[in-house]
C-alpha positions as CSV (number, residue, x, y, z in Angstrom):
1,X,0.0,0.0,0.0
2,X,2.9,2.4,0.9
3,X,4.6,1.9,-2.4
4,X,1.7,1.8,-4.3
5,X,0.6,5.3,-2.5
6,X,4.2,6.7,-2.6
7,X,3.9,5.4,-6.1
8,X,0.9,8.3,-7.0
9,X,3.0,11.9,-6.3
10,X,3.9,13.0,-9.4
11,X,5.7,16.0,-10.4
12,X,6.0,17.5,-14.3
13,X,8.9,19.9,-13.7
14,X,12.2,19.1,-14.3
15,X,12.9,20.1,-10.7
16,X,11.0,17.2,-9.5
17,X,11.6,14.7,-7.4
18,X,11.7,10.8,-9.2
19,X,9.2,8.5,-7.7
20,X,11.0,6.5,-5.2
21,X,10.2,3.1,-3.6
22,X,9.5,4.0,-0.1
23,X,10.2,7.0,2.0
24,X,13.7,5.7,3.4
25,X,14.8,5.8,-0.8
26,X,13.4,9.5,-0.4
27,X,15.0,10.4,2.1
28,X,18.1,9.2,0.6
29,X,17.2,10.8,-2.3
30,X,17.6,14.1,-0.7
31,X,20.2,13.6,1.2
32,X,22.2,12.7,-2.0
33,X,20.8,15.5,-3.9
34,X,21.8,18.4,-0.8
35,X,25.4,16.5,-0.6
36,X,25.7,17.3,-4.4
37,X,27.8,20.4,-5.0
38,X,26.8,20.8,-8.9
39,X,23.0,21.4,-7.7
40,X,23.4,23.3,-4.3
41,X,22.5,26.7,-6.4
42,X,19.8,25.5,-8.5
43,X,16.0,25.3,-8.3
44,X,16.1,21.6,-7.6
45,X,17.9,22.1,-4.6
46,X,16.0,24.8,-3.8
47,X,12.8,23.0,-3.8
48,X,14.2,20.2,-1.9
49,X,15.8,22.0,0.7
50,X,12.6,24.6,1.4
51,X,9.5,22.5,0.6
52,X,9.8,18.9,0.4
53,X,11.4,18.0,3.6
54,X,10.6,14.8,5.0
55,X,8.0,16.2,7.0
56,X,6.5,17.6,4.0
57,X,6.4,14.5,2.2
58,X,5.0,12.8,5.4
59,X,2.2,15.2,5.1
60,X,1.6,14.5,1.0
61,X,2.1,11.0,2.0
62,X,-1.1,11.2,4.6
63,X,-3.3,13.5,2.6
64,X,-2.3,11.0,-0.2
65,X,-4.0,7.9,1.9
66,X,-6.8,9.9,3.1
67,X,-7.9,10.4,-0.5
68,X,-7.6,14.1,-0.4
69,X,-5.3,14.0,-3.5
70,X,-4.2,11.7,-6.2
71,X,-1.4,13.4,-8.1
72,X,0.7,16.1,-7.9
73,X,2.0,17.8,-11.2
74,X,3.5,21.1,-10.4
75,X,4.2,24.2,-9.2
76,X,2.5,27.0,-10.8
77,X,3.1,29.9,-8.4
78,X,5.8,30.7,-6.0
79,X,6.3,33.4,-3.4
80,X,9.0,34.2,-0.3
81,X,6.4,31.8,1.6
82,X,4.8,29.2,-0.1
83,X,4.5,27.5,-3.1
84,X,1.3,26.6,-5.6
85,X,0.8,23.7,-6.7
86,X,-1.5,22.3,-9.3
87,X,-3.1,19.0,-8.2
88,X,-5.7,16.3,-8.8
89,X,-8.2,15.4,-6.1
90,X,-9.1,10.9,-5.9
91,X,-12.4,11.8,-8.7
92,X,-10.2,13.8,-11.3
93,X,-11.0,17.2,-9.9
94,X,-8.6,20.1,-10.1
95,X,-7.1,20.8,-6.6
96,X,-4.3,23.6,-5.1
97,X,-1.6,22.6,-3.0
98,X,-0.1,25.5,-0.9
99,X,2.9,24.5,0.4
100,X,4.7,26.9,2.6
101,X,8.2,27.2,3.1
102,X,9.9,25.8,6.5
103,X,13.3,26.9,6.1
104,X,12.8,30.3,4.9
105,X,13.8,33.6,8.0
106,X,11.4,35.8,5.4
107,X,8.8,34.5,6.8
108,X,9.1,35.1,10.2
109,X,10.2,38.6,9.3
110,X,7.5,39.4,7.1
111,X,4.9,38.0,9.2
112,X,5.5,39.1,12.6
113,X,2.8,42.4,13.0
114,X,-0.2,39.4,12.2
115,X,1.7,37.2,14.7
116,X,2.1,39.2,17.5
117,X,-1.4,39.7,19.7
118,X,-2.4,36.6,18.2
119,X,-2.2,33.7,21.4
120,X,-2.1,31.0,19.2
121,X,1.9,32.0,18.2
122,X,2.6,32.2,21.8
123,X,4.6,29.1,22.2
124,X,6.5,28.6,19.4
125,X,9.1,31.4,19.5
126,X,12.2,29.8,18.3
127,X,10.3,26.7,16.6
128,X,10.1,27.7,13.1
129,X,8.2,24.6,11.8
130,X,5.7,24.6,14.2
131,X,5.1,28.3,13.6
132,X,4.7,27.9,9.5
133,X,2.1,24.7,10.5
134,X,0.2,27.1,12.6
135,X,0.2,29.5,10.2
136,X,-0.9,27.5,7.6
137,X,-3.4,25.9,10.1
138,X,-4.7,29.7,10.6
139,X,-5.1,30.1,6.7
140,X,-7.4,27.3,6.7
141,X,-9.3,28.7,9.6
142,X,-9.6,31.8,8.1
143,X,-11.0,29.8,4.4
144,X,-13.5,27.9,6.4
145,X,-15.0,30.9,8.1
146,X,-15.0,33.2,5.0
147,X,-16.6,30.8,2.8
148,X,-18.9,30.0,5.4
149,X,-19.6,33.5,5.4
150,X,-20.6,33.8,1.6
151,X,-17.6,35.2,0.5
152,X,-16.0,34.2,-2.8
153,X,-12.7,32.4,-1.6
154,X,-10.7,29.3,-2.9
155,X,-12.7,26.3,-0.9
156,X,-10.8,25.1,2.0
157,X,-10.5,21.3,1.6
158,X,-7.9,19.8,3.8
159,X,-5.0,20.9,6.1
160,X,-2.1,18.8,7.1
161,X,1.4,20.2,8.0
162,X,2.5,22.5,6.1
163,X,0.6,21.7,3.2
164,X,-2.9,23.4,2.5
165,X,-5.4,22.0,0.4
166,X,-7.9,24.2,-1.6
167,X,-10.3,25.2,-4.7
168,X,-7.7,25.1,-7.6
169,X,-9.5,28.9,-9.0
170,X,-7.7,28.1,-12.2
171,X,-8.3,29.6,-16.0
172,X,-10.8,28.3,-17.7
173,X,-8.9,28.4,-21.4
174,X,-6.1,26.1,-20.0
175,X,-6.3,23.8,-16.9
176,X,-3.7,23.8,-14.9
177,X,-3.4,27.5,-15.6
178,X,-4.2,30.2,-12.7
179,X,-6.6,32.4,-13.6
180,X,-5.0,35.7,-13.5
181,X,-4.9,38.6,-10.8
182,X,-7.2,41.4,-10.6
183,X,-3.9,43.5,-11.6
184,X,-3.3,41.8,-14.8
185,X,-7.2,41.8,-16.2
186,X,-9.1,44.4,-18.0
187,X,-12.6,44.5,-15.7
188,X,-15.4,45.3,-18.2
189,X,-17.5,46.7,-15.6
190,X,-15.5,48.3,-12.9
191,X,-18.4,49.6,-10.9
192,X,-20.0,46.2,-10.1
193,X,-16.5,44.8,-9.6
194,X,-15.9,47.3,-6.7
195,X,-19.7,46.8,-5.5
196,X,-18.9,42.7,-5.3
197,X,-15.6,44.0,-3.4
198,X,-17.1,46.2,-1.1
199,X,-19.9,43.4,0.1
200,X,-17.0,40.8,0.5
201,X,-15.4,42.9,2.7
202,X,-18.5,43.6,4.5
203,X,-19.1,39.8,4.8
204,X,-16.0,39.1,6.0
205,X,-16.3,41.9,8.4
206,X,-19.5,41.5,9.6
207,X,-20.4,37.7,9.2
208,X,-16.9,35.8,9.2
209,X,-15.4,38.3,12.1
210,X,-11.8,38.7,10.0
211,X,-10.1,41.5,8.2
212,X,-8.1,40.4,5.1
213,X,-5.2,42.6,6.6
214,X,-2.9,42.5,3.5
215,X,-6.2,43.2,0.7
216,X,-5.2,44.4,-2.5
217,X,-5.3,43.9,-6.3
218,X,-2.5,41.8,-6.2
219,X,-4.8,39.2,-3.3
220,X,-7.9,39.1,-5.8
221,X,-8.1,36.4,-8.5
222,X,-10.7,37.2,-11.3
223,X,-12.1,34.0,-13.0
224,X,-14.8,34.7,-15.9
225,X,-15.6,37.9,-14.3
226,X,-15.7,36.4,-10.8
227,X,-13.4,38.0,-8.5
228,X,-11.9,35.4,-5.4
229,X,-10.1,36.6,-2.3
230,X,-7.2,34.4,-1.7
231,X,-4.2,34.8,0.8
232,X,-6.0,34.8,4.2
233,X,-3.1,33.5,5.9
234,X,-3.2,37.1,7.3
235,X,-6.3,37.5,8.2
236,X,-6.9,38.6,11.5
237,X,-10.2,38.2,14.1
238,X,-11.6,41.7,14.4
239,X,-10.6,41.6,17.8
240,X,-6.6,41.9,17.2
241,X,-5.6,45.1,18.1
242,X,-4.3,46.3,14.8
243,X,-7.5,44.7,13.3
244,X,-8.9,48.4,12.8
245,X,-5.7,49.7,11.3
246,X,-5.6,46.6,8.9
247,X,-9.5,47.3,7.7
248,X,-8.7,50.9,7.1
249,X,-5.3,49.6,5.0
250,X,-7.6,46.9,3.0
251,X,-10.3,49.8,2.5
252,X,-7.9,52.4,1.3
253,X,-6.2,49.9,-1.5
254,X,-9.4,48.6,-2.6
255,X,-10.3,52.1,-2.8
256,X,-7.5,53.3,-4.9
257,X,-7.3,51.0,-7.5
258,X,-10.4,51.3,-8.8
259,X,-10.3,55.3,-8.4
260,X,-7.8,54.8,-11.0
261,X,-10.4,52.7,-13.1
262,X,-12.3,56.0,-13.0
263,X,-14.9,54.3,-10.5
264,X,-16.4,56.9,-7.9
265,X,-15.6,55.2,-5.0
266,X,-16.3,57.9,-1.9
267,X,-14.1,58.2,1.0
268,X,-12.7,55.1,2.7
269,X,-13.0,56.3,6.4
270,X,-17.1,56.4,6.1
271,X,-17.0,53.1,4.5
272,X,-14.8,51.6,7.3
273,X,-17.2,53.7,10.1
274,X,-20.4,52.3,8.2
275,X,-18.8,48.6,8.2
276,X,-18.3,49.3,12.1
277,X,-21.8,50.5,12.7
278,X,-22.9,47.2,11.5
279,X,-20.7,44.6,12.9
280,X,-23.0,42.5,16.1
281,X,-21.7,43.0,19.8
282,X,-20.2,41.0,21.3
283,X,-22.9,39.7,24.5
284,X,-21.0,40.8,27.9
């Protein structure tokens, strides 16, 4: 079962790593592949080294037998953080792996104002690993309660690890494809585009209890004129104490960009008050 299992990862890139037997051949595997001095600068190393650590393929290995996913082909998106990765779900259904990076400083750098405040991080100050799974862990969270919510997010499938499981949103004239970012499309009708922008925010707001915290038109995914929110790994409860300053933040970029569409958008700070106005209270 493990062989045939192992067996099923698959990876199209020529950075991939061959199928191998059993997990003590992978783990030779790498170990021969980090001792070799020809590939130490390259992108095979690089993915060996930051993303598919034993751990990581422990955690393929178990989403793997749980029937979460059948294949893995590629990487089709790569940050400081995490990787994309195009994938097929057990019935042939188009999948995303996000794996994030373990052995990467950038991301405790870059993520420590959404960290700090937050008491889930509390314990795990010099453990990197098990502050990327926690991390990761809160990005699912986050999914879960914004698509619970009604707004348009990837679907959250499956966490395990490091490696997140979600909606693949991809493009529909070539699978496998991402559909593109807000930034790189033509909208043909801006004004509805910032009304379905303004009520996500509102949802998430009001309904889900999160602020995006890092919103822009780089974080919005437009897929036949649909527009999806994706990279809620920052997304904070509204009860952070920067939680204001991040809504105002989201509000003012949303704001912006499509001011320079030529959309009337109105001042941000009233929007932001309104979106206050109507957020429940908390019962004391």
């Amino acid at each position: 079962m493990l062989r045939e299992t192992v067996k099923r990862l698959s990876f199209s890139e020529t950075h991939a790593l061959r199928v191998a037997e059993d997990f003590e051949e992978i783990e030779a595997e790498i170990a021969r592949i980090k001792s070799d001095k020809r590939v130490k600068d390259s992108e095979l190393f690089e993915v060996v080294e930051e993303v598919f650590d034993f751990p990581t393929l422990m955690a393929l290995y178990k989403l793997l037998n749980a029937g979460v996913i059948k294949v893995v082909h590629g990487a089709v998106a790569s940050g400081k953080e995490a990787r994309i990765y195009w994938a097929e779900a057990p019935d042939g259904s188009d999948v995303a792996l996000k794996i994030y990076l373990v052995q990467t400083a950038e991301f405790r750098r870059g993520r420590r104002v959404y960290i700090e405040g937050d008491p889930r991080f509390k314990e795990v100050r010099g453990d990197m690993r098990r502050l990327v799974e926690l991390w990761c862990s809160k990005e699912y969270r986050n999914l879960v309660r914004a698509y619970e919510a009604g707004v348009r997010v990837p679907r959250p499938i499956a966490r395990r690890g490091n490696v997140l499981v979600m909606e693949f949103v991809g493009d529909p004239e070539q699978r496998g494809r991402p559909a593109p970012l807000l930034k790189e499309v033509d909208l043909d009708d801006p004004e509805k585009a910032f009304e379905t922008m303004k009520r996500y925010i509102e949802l998430l707001y009001t309904q889900a209890k999160l602020v995006h915290a890092d919103l822009s038109e780089y974080n919005i995914m437009v897929r036949d004129g649909e527009l999806v929110l994706i990279d809620l790994g920052s997304a904070v409860d509204v009860s952070h104490p920067m939680a204001d300053e991040f809504l105002l933040r989201d509000v003012r970029n949303v704001f912006t960009y499509f001011s320079k569409l030529g959309v009337d958008v109105g001042d941000p700070q009233e929007f932001v008050q309104t979106l206050k106005s109507k957020r429940p209270r908390e019962a004391s």
